[in-house]
Structures are given as structure tokens and as C-alpha cells.
C-alpha positions as CSV (number, residue, x, y, z in Angstrom):
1,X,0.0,0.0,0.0
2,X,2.9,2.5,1.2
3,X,4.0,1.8,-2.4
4,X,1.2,2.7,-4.5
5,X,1.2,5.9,-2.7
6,X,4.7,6.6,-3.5
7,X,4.1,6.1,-6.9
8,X,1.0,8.5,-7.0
9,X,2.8,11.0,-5.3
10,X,5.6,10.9,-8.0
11,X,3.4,10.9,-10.5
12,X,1.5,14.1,-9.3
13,X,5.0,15.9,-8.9
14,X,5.9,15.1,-12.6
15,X,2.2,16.3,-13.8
16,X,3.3,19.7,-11.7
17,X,6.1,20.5,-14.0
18,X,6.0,22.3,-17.1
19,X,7.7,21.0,-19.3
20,X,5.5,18.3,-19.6
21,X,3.4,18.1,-22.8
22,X,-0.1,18.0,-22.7
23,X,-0.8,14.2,-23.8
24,X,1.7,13.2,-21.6
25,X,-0.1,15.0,-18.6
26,X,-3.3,13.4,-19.8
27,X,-1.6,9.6,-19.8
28,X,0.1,10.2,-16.7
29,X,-3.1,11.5,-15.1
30,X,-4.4,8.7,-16.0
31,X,-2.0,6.3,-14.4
32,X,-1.9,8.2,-11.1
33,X,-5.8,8.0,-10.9
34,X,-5.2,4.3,-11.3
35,X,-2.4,3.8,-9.0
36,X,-4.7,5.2,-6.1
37,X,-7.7,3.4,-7.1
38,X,-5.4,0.4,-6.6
39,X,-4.7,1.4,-3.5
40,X,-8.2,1.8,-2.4
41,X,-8.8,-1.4,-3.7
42,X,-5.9,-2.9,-1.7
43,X,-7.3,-1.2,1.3
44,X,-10.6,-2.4,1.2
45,X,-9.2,-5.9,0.5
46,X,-7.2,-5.4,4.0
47,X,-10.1,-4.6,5.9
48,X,-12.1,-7.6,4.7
49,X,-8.9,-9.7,5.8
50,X,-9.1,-8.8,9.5
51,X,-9.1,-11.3,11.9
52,X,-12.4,-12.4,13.2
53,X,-13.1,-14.2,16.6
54,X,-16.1,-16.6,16.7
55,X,-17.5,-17.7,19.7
56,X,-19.5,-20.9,19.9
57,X,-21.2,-24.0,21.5
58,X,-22.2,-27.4,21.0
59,X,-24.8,-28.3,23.4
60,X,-27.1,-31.6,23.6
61,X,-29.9,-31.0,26.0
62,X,-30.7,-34.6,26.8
63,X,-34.4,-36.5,26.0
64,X,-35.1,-36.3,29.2
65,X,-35.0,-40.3,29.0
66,X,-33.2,-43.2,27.6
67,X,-34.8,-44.7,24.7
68,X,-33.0,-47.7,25.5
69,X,-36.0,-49.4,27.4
70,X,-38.4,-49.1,24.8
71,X,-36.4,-49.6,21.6
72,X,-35.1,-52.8,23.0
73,X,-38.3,-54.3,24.7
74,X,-39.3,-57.9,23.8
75,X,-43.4,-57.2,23.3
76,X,-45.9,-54.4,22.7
77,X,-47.3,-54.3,26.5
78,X,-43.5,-53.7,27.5
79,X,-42.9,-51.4,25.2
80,X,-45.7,-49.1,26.0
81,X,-45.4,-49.8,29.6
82,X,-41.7,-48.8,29.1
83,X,-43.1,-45.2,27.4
84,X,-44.8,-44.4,30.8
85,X,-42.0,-44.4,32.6
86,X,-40.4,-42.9,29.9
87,X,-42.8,-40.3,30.0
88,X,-42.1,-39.9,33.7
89,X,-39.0,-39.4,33.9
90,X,-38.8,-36.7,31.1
91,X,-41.1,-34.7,33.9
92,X,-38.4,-35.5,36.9
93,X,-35.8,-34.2,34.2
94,X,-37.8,-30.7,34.7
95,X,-36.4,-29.4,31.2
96,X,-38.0,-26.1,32.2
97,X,-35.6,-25.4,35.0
98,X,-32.3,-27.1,33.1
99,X,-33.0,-24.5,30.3
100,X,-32.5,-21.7,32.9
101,X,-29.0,-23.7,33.7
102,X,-28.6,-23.8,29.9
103,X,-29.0,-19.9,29.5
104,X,-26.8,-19.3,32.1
105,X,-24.1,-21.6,30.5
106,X,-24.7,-19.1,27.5
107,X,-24.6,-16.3,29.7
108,X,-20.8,-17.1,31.0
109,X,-19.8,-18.5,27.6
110,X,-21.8,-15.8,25.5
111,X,-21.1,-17.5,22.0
112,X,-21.7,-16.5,19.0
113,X,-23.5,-19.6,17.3
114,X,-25.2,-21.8,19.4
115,X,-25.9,-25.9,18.3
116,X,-28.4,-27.9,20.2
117,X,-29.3,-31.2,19.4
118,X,-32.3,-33.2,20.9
119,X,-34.4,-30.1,21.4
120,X,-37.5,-32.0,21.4
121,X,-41.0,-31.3,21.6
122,X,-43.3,-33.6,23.2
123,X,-46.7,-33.7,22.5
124,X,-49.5,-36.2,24.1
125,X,-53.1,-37.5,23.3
126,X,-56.0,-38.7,25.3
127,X,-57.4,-41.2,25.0
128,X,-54.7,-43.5,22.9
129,X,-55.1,-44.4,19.6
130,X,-52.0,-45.2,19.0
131,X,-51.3,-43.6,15.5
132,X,-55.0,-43.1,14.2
133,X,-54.5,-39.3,14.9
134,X,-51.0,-38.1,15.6
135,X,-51.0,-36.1,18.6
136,X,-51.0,-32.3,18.6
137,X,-51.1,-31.4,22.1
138,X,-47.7,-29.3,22.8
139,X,-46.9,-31.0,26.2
140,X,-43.3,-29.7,26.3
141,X,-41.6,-28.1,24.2
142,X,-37.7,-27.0,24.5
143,X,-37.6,-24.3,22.0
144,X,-39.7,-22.8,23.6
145,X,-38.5,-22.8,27.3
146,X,-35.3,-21.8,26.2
147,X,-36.0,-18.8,24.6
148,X,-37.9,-18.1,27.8
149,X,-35.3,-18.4,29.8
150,X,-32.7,-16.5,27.8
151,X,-35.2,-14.0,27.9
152,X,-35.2,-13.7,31.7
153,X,-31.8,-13.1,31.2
154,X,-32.0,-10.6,28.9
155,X,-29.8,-12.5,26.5
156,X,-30.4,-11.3,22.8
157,X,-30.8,-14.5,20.5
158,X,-32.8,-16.6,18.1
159,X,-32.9,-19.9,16.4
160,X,-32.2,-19.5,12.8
161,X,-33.7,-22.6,11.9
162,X,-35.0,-25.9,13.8
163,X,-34.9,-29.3,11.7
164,X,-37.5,-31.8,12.4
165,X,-36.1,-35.5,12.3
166,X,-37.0,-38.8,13.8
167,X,-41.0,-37.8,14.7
168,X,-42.2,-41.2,16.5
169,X,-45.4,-41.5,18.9
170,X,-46.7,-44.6,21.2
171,X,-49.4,-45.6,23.4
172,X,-48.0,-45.3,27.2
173,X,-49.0,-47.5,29.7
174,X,-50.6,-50.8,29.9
175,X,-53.1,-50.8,29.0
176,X,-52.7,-47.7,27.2
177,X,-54.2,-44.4,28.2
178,X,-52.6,-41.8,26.4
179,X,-50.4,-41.3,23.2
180,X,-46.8,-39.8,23.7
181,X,-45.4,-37.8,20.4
182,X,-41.7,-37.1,20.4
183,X,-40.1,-35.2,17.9
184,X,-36.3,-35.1,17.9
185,X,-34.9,-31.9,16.5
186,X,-31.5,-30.0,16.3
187,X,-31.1,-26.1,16.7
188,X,-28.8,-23.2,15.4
189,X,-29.2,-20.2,17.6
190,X,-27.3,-17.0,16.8
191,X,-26.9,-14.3,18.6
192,X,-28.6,-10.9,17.9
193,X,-26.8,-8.2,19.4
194,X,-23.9,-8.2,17.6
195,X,-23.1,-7.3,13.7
196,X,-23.4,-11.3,12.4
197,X,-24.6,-11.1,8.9
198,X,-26.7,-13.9,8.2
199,X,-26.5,-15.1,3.9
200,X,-28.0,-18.2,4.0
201,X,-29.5,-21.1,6.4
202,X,-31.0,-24.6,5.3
203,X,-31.7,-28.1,6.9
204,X,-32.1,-30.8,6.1
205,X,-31.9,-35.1,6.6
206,X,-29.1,-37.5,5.8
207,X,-30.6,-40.4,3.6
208,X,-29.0,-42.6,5.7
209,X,-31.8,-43.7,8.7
210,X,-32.3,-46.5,11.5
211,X,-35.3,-48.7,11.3
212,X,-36.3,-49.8,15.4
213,X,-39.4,-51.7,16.2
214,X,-39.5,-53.4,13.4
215,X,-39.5,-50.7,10.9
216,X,-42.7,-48.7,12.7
217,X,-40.2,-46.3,13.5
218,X,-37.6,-44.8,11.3
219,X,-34.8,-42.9,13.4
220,X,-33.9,-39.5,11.1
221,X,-30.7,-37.7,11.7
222,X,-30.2,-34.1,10.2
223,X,-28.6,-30.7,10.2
224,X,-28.7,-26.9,10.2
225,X,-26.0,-24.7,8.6
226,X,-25.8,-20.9,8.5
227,X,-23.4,-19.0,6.2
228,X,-22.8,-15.8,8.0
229,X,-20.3,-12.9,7.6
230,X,-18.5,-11.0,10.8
231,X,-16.7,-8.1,9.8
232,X,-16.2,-8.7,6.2
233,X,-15.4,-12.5,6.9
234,X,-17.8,-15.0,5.6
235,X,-17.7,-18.5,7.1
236,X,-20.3,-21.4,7.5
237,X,-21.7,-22.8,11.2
238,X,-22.8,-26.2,10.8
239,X,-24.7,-28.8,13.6
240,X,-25.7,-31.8,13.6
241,X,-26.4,-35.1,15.6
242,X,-25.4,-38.6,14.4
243,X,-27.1,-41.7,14.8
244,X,-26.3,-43.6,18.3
245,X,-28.4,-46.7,17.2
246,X,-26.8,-47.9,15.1
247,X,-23.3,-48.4,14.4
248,X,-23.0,-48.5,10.8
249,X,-25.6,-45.7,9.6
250,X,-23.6,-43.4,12.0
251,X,-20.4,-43.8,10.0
252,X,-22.7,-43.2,6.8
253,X,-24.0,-40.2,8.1
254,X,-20.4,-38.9,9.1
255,X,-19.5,-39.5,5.1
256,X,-22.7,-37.8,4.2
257,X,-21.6,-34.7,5.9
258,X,-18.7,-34.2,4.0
259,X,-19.4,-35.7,0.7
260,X,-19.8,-33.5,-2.4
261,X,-23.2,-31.0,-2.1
262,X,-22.9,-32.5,1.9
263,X,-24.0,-29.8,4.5
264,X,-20.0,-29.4,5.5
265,X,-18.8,-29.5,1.9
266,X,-17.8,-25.5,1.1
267,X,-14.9,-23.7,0.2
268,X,-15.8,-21.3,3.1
269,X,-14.3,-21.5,6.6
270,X,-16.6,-24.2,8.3
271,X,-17.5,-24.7,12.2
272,X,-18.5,-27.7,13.6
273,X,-20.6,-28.5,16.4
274,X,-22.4,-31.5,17.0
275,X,-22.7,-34.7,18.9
276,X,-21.4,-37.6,16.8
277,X,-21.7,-40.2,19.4
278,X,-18.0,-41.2,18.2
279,X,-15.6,-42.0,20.5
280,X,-11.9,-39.4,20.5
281,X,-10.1,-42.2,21.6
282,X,-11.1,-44.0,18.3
283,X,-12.1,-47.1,20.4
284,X,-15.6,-47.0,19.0
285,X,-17.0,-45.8,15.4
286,X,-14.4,-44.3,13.0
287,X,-16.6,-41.2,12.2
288,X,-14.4,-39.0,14.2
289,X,-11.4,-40.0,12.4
290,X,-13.0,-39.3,9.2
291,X,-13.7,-36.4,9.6
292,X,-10.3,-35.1,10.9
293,X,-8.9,-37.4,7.6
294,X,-11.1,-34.5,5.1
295,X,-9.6,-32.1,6.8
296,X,-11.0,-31.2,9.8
297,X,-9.3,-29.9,13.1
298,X,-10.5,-30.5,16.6
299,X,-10.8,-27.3,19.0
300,X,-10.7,-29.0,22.2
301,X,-7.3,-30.8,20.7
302,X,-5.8,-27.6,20.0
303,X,-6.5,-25.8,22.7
304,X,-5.8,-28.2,25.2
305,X,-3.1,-30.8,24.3
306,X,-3.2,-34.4,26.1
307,X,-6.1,-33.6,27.7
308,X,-8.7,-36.1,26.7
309,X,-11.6,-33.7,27.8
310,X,-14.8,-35.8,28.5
311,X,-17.9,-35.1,27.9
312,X,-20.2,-37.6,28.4
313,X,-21.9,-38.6,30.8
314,X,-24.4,-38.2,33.7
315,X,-26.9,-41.1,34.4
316,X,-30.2,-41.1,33.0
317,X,-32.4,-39.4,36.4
318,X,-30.8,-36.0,36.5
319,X,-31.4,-35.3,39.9
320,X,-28.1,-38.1,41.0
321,X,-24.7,-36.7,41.4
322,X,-23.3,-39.9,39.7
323,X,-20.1,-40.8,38.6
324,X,-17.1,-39.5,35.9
325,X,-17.4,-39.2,32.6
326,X,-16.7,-42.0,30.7
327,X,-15.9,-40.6,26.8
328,X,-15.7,-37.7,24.6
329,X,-18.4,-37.5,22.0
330,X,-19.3,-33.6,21.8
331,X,-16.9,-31.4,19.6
332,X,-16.4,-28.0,17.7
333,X,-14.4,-29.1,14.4
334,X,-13.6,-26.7,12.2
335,X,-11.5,-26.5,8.5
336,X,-10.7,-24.2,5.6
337,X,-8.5,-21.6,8.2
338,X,-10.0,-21.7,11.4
339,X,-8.1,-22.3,14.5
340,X,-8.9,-23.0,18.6
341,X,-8.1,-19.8,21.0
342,X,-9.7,-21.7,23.7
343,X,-12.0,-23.9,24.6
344,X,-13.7,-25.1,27.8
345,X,-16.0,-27.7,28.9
346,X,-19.4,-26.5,31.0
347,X,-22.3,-28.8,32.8
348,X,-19.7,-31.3,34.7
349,X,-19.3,-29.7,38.0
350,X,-22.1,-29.9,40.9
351,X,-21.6,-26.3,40.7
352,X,-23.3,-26.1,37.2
353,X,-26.4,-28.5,38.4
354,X,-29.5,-26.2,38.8
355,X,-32.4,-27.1,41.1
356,X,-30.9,-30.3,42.2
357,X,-30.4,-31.7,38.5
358,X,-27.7,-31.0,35.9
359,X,-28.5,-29.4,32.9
360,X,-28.2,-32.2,30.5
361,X,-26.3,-35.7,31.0
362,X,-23.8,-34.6,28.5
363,X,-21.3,-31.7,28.9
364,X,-21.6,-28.7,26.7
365,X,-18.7,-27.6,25.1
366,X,-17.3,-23.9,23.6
367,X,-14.6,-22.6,21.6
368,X,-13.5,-19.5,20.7
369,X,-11.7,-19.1,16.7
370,X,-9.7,-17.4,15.4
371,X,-10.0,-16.8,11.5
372,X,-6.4,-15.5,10.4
């Protein structure tokens, strides 16, 4: 830059002499006018190079149940005797007061994009028909209490988008007395009181699914990605949840991800966050591996070497202190120039349990990135 306006300052001194003929006054004029257009060009092209910081999260909110009961039971009556206490313990779970632990998570943390997966909405019918009519009455709904409870707060954000996936609903009880609807979704919330340029946001489902009970349910996975621009930097936010049912469509899902016209698959700088219910220590699925093999960097990695940095997780009631964590299956990943300032882990400490329950039974996790 200090170089182009050398050479225009030369150039004006030789236009002020007079024995300079007049086309030569016009060409030179000329090429002075277009050695400081270059460097208001090469300005500009500075200023869109700054370094940005991006502050995010990766946060699964928990069921409020394990699924584990009902997907493996041996007959109908245990089944939907194993969706009542299902259904039970989702309201001993108390998602309302966990999503005031969640906001105040985001209150310390204050990212910049955060991803939520199993942000579910329950919804119930009485008496059961089992799937005659699906049910429509919102019985709980997680969107909804966290935006409340950012609110409180005063916390200035929104979801950008909210993909609807695996949308399953069974008679609870036995007999049966009242239809339970769950609908499993994933979030992107951004926040709204800071210049973040939103240019584009989609969901959408993997083709890749789990058939349980036979095949009466089909277990969707998705995603939500946001391309967004800080300060003249544009860069894409992705989240997603992979399948934990199911060993192999996992893996498929991890290669759907980053496969060409794949929700991770840009030229942009790309963010991460999700829960890929894939092991760090590579002793389970290889979908973490993969994804570091296209390209992929791990913030936690870099920010803390050797540290293994678990994540998961609490026992199924809430309300019990429990034991450690056991593995590391929530990440920020990022690619394409990004790198880990820092990163911490939140929800693993009693001092983070809220009302006598922890916020989730995994551990959130946050990042901040640096984009060179």
C-alpha cells in the first residue's frame, strides 16, 4: 500500500512540471488516478482480511429419558409400559428449570452460534389411539422454554432454523391411556446483538436412517447450517447429531456430511458442532477420524493438548450426582483456516447442576476461533 502511494505521489510531482506536454499529462493523469484506485482497492481488501473471533457452542440438552428401554423391549405391552416411565421421567428431568441452567451456561460463555441437538418437543393425546390421529397437544416443548429463559436473562438471541427428524409417537401404559409424540430436532441459535450477517441457512436429513421396532419407527438424523459474515469474513456454522443406534448408519451419516453437495462440503471456513456419538479415543466408530482425515481440526485438541476432555456422561435421572465421565463425543471441528483460541467444557461440575439436577447428562462444550 505504502508503495502505490509513493508512486502516485511521483506521478502528481511530474504532472506539476512544465515541461510536460499535454498528452503526456493526460496519460500520466491517467495512471496516477489508477495507482490510487489500486490502493483503495488494496485497502478495502485489508479490511475484509481482518481477523475475526467466533465464539461458539455445542450443546445436547438430553431427552429427558433413555430410549434404550423401549427400543429394545421384547413385546408391545413392555414397550408401552416402558413409554410411561419414559414419559415420567422426562417430567423429573424438569427441562423447564435445566433451560434456565442452559441460558446461564450461555450467559458465562456468551457465544456467538449456538448448536443444540435433541431439542425435542413432546406432545401427548387422550385417549390413545395409537397412531389413528397423531398427537398435537404441545406438552413440552424446548424451543420454547429456552428462549424463555434466555429471555429472563436478557440474552439477545434466536434460532435460525429448527430441523425436524426422527418424529415417533406410542401408546404409554398398559393398558394404554394416552399417546406420547416425540419429535427429535437440532437447533442453530445465533446471537442478535452483535453485527453477524446472516447469507444463507438450510436443513435438512441424511438419507441414511435406522429402522427400530420393526421398521414402525424410522430414526432421522439431520442438520442446520448458517453462512454468516463478521466483519467482512464469511464463514459457515454447521450442527448436527449422528445416529447412536446404530453403528454403521452413523459412519454413513459422518460421510454424508462431508461428501460432495454434503451440508459441510464448502470452500468457506466451516464450524463444527455437533454430537457424533463417536468416541476421541477411536475405540468406537471411525466417524471422528474421518472427519479429521477430510480435513477437519479438533478445537478442544488444540486448545488443550493431552487432555482427553470428556464429555459424556451423567446417568439417566438427573437429579443423582453420579459418577465420571466416561468418553468424549461432543466437539467444535472446524476446516478451511480456522483455529482454537480456547475452549472449555461446562455442565460437569455440581456447581453447574441447577435445582438439584444437571443441565443435561452430556457436557456442553465452547470454543473460541480465530480466522487468520
Amino acid at each position: 500500500m505504502f508503495f502505490c502511494l509513493g508512486l502516485a505521489m511521483a506521478l502528481s510531482c511530474q504532472l506539476r512540471s512544465r515541461r510536460v506536454v499535454p498528452t503526456l499529462l493526460r496519460v500520466k493523469g491517467a495512471a496516477a488516478l489508477l495507482a490510487l484506485l489500486a490502493c483503495v482497492c488494496a485497502s478495502a481488501g485489508e479490511a475484509k482480511r481482518s481477523p475475526v473471533t467466533v465464539r461458539v457452542m455445542t450443546r445436547n440438552l438430553y431427552l429427558g429419558t433413555n430410549l434404550d428401554a423401549i427400543v429394545q423391549a421384547k413385546s408391545t405391552p413392555e414397550a408401552f409400559s416402558a413409554v410411561e416411565k419414559g414419559w415420567a421421567d422426562v417430567q423429573a428431568n424438569d427441562f423447564p428449570t435445566r433451560a434456565r441452567a442452559i441460558a446461564r451456561e450461555i450467559a458465562r460463555a456468551r457465544p456467538d452460534f449456538a448448536g443444540f441437538q435433541e431439542l425435542s418437543l413432546y406432545r401427548t393425546q387422550t385417549p390413545a389411539d395409537f397412531t389413528v390421529t397423531p398427537a398435537t397437544t404441545v406438552a413440552l416443548d424446548y424451543a420454547k422454554e429456552l428462549r424463555k429463559a434466555l429471555a429472563a436473562r436478557k440474552l439477545h438471541y434466536r434460532f435460525l432454523a429448527i430441523a425436524n427428524e426422527t418424529d415417533a409417537e406410542l401408546p404409554s401404559g398398559d393398558p394404554p391411556n394416552m399417546d406420547i409424540r416425540l419429535t427429535v430436532r437440532d437447533g442453530l441459535l445465533v446471537r442478535i446483538d452483535k453485527e453477524i450477517k446472516i447469507r444463507r441457512v438450510r436443513s435438512g436429513l441424511y438419507s441414511t436412517t435406522t429402522s427400530l421396532f420393526g421398521g414402525f419407527v424410522i430414526a432421522k438424523r439431520g442438520w442446520v447450517l448458517a453462512d454468516a459474515t463478521i466483519a467482512g469474513r464469511t464463514f459457515r456454522v454447521v450442527t448436527t447429531h449422528l445416529e447412536s443406534f446404530n453403528d454403521t448408519s452413523q459412519v454413513a451419516q459422518g460421510k454424508e456430511l462431508v461428501a460432495a453437495g454434503g451440508p459441510a462440503t464448502t470452500s468457506l471456513p466451516t464450524i463444527l458442532l455437533g454430537d457424533l456419538n463417536s468416541r476421541a479415543d477411536g475405540t468406537g466408530t471411525p466417524t471422528h477420524a474421518d472427519l479429521l482425515a477430510a480435513g477437519f481440526q479438533d478445537a478442544w485438541t488444540q486448545a488443550h493438548p493431552g487432555d482427553i476432555g470428556l464429555t459424556c456422561c451423567h446417568g439417566d435421572d438427573l437429579r443423582d450426582v453420579g459418577g465420571p465421565f466416561y468418553s468424549r463425543i461432543d466437539y467444535v471441528l472446524m476446516r478451511n483456516g480456522f483455529r482454537a483460541v480456547a475452549a472449555g467444557i461446562v455442565g460437569q461440575k455440581p456447581g453447574d447442576r441447577l435445582g438439584g439436577l444437571w443441565p443435561s447428562d452430556h457436557a456442553g462444550v465452547w470454543a473460541r476461533l480465530l480466522l487468520p
